[in-house]
C-alpha positions in Angstrom: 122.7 -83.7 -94.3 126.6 -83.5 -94.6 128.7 -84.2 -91.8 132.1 -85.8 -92.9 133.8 -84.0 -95.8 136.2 -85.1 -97.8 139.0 -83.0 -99.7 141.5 -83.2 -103.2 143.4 -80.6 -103.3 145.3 -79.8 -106.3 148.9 -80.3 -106.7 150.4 -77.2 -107.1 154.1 -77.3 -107.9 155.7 -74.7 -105.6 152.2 -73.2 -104.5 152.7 -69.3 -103.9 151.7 -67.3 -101.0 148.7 -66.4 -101.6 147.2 -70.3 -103.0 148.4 -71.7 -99.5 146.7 -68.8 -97.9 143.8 -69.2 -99.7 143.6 -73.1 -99.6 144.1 -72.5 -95.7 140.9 -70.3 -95.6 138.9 -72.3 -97.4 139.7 -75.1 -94.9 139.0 -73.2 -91.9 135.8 -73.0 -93.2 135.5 -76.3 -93.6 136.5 -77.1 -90.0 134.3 -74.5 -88.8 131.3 -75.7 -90.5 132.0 -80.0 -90.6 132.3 -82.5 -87.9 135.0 -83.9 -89.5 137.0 -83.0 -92.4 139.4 -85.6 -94.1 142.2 -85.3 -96.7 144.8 -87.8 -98.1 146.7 -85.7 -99.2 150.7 -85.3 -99.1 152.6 -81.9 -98.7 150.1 -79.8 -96.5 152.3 -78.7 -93.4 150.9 -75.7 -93.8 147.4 -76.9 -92.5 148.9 -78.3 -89.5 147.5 -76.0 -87.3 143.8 -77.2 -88.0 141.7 -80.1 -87.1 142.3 -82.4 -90.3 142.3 -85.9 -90.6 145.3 -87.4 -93.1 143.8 -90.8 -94.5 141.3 -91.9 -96.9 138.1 -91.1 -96.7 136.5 -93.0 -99.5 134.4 -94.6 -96.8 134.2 -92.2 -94.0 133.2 -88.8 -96.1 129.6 -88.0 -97.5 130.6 -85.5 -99.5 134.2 -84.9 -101.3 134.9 -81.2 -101.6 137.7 -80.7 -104.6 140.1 -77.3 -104.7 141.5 -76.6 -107.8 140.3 -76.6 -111.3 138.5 -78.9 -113.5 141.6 -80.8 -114.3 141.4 -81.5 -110.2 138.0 -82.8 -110.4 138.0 -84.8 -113.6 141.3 -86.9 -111.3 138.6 -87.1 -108.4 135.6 -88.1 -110.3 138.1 -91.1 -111.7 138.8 -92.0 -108.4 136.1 -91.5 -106.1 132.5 -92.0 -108.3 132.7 -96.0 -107.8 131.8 -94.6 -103.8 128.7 -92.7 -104.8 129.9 -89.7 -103.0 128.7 -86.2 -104.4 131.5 -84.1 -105.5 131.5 -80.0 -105.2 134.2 -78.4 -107.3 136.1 -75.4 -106.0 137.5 -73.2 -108.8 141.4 -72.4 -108.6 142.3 -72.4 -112.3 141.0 -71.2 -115.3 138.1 -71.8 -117.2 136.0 -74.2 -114.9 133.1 -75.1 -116.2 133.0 -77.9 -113.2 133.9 -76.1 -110.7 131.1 -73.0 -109.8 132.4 -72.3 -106.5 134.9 -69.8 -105.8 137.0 -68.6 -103.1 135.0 -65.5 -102.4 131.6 -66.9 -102.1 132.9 -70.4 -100.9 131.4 -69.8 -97.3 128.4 -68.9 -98.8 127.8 -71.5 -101.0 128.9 -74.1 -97.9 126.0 -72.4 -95.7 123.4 -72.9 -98.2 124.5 -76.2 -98.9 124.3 -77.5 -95.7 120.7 -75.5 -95.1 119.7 -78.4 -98.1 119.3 -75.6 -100.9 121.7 -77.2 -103.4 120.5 -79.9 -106.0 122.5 -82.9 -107.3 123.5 -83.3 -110.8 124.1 -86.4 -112.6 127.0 -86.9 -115.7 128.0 -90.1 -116.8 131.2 -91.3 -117.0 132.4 -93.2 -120.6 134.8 -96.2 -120.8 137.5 -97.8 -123.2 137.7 -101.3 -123.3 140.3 -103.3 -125.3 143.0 -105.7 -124.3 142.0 -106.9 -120.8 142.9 -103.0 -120.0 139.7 -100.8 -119.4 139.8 -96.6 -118.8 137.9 -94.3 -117.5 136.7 -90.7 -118.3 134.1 -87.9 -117.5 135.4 -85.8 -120.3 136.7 -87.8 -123.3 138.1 -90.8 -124.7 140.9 -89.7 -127.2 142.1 -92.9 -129.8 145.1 -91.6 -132.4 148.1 -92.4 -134.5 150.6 -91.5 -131.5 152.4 -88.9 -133.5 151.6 -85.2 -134.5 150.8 -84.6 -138.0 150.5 -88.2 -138.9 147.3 -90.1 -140.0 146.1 -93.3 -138.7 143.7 -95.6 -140.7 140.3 -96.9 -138.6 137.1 -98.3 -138.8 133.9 -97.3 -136.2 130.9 -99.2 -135.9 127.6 -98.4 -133.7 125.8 -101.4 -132.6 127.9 -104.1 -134.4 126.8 -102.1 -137.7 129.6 -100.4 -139.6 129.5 -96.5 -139.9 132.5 -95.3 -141.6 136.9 -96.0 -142.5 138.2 -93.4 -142.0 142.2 -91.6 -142.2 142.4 -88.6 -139.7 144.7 -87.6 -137.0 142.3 -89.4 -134.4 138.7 -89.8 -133.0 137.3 -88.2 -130.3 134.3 -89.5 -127.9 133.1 -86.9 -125.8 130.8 -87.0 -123.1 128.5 -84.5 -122.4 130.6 -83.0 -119.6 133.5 -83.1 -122.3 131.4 -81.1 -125.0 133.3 -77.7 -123.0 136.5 -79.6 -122.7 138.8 -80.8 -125.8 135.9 -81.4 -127.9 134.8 -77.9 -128.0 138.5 -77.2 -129.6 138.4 -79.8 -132.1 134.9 -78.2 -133.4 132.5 -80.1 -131.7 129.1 -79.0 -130.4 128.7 -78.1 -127.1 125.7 -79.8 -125.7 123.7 -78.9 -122.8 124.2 -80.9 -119.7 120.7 -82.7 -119.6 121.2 -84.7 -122.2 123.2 -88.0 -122.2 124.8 -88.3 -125.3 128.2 -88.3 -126.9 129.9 -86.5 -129.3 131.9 -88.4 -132.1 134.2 -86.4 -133.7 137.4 -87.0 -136.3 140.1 -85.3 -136.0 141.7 -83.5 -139.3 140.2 -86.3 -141.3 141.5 -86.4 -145.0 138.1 -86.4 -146.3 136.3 -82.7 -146.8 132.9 -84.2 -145.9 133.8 -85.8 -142.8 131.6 -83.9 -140.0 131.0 -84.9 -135.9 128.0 -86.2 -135.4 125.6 -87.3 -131.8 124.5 -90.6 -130.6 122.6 -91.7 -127.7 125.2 -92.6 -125.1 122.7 -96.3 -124.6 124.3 -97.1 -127.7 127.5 -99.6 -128.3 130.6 -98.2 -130.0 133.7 -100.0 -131.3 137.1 -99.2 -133.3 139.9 -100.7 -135.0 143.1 -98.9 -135.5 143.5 -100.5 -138.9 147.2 -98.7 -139.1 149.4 -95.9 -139.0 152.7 -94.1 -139.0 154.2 -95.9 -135.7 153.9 -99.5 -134.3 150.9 -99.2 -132.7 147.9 -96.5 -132.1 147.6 -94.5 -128.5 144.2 -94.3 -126.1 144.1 -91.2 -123.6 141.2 -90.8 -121.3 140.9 -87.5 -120.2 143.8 -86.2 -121.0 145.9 -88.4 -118.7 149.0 -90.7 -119.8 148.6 -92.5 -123.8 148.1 -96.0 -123.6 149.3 -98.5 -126.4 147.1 -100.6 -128.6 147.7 -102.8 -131.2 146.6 -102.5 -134.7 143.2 -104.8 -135.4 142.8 -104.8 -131.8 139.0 -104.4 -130.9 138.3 -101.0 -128.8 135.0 -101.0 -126.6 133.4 -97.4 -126.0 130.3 -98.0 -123.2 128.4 -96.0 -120.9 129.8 -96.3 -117.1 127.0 -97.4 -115.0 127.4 -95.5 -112.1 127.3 -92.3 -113.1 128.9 -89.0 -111.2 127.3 -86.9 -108.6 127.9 -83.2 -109.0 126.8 -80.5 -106.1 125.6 -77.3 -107.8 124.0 -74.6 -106.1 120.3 -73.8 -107.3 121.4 -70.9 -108.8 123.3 -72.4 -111.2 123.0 -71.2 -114.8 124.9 -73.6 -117.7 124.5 -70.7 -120.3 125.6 -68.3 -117.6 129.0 -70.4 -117.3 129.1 -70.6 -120.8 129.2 -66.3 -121.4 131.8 -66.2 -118.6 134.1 -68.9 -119.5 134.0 -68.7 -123.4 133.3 -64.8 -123.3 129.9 -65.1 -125.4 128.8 -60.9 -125.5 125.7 -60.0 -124.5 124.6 -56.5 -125.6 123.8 -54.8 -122.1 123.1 -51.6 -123.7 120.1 -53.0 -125.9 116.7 -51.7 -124.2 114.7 -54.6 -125.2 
């Protein structure tokens, strides 16, 4: 099954005590368990004392192992999904609705993935296209004006066939990985993750019957900043650095054909995650 394991780890600034210690146990476990475990990453004198390789890996792992948070994995998915290597996400941070795994029952879930009882899971990735410049994302692609509080005028169409002009703050396309991510906070649905769609969603439109709404992510999107409060309109993929475009400049939104490989253990529960993370009550005391 897995031999060669490669690992992200996230960048913590000024890591405490206790995240070296734990980042440290959970590559023990790695070592213990892998013929050989691989990292490129910078800053880890503290690991010195175990049997880790410091260069890339993109074509010597067969599985990429990522500590940290979701904001961690979304970097790696960017990054390493082109080399159709499955990705298991380690939860360091918060909410994590990509990473499962914790520290406690990291062991655990390595033992049963290795014994083959794991399945893979499949999200596709979504792309901006305008310029010569193309970006990634598994989450979102975020177009705006480029300043808070200020509108920007735009038009969408779906398949060459207009949809709506619209004035609001922005537009959000959101994946269905993304549906638990920003998109969830600007009132979007969240969609379960066996369906390939995307979510298209204004945000703080000056219209009162502006509303999100869910295509087929097969389908062909494109927008046109029309204009706006500042010299040009902004593109952020997954919630990394804005990139300028011009006004009247054509913006591609297309499926990624290679999609992501995500390692989940068989126990996994989407609506499970979803209680835990966005504190949905179940009434345990009800008999029936």
């Amino acid at each position: 099954m897995f031999k060669n394991v490669g690992v992200v780890i996230k960048a913590f600034n000024n890591p405490s005590d206790m995240e070296t210690d734990s980042i440290s146990f959970l590559m023990s476990i790695l070592c213990k368990h892998f013929s050989n475990v691989y990292t490129n990453e910078q800053n880890i004198n503290f690991l010195q004392n175990l049997d880790i390789k410091n260069e890339d890996f993109s074509s010597l792992a067969d599985l990429v192992v990522v500590i940290g948070g979701d904001g961690t994995l979304l970097g790696a998915a960017r990054k390493y999904h082109e080399y159709d290597l499955p990705i298991l996400g380690i939860n360091m941070g918060t909410v994590g609705f990509l990473t499962e795994v914790t520290v406690n029952n990291f062991e655990e879930a390595i033992l049963s993935i290795l014994k083959g009882d794991f399945a893979i899971e499949e999200r596709s990735l979504i792309s901006a296209s305008f310029e010569n410049k193309v970006v990634y994302a598994l989450n979102e692609i975020v177009i705006h004006s480029g300043s808070y509080t200020q509108l920007m005028r735009y038009k969408l169409d779906v398949n060459n066939k207009a949809v709506y002009e619209k004035r609001s703050d922005g537009l959000i396309i959101s994946t269905t990985t993304g549906s638990t991510a920003y998109a969830l906070s600007a009132g979007g649905p969240i969609v379960h993750p066996s369906l390939d769609v995307w979510s298209v969603l204004p945000m703080l439109s000056q219209s009162l019957s502006s509303r999100p709404f869910i295509i087929s992510s097969d389908e062909s999107l494109s927008i046109k900043i029309l204009d706006g409060s500042s010299d040009h309109g902004k593109i952020c993929a997954d919630g990394q650095e804005d990139m300028s475009v011009a006004y009247n400049a054509k913006i591609d939104i297309s499926k990624v054909e290679k999609p992501l490989k995500l390692v989940h253990l068989k126990d996994n529960d989407f609506f499970e995650a979803c209680r835990e993370k966005l504190g949905w009550s179940l009434d345990i005391t009800s008999s029936k």
